[in-house]
C-alpha positions in Angstrom: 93.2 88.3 106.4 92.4 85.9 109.1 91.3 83.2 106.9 88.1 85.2 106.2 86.6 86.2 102.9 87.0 90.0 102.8 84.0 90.2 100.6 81.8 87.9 102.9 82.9 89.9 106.2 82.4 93.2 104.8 78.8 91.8 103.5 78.0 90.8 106.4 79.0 93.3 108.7 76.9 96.2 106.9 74.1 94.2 106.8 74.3 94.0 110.7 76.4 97.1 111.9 72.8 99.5 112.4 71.2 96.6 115.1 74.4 95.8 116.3 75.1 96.8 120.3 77.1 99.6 120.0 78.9 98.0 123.1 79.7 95.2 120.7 81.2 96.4 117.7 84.4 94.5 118.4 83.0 91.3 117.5 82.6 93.1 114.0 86.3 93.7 113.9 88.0 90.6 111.2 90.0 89.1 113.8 86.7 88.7 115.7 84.2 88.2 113.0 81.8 84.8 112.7 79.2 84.8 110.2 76.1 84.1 111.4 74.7 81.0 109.7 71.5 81.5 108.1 69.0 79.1 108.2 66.6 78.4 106.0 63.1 78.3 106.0 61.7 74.6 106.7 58.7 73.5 105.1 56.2 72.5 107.2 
């Protein structure tokens, strides 16, 4: 599937599909799809 985990795509797309631009939802689509990279808290 597009090189893509399923499990990681579907994850993450739930996780963002409710404050997602509803103008946008084709980025959500797996041919579209990048992960956001979550950073991590840096301590100070």
């Amino acid at each position: 599937m597009n090189d893509i985990d399923p499990q990681a795509w579907l994850a993450d797309v739930l996780a963002r599909i409710n404050s997602h631009p509803n103008h946008r939802l084709d980025e959500l689509l797996p041919w579209n799809w990048k992960q956001i990279s979550r950073r991590e808290p840096q301590a100070a």
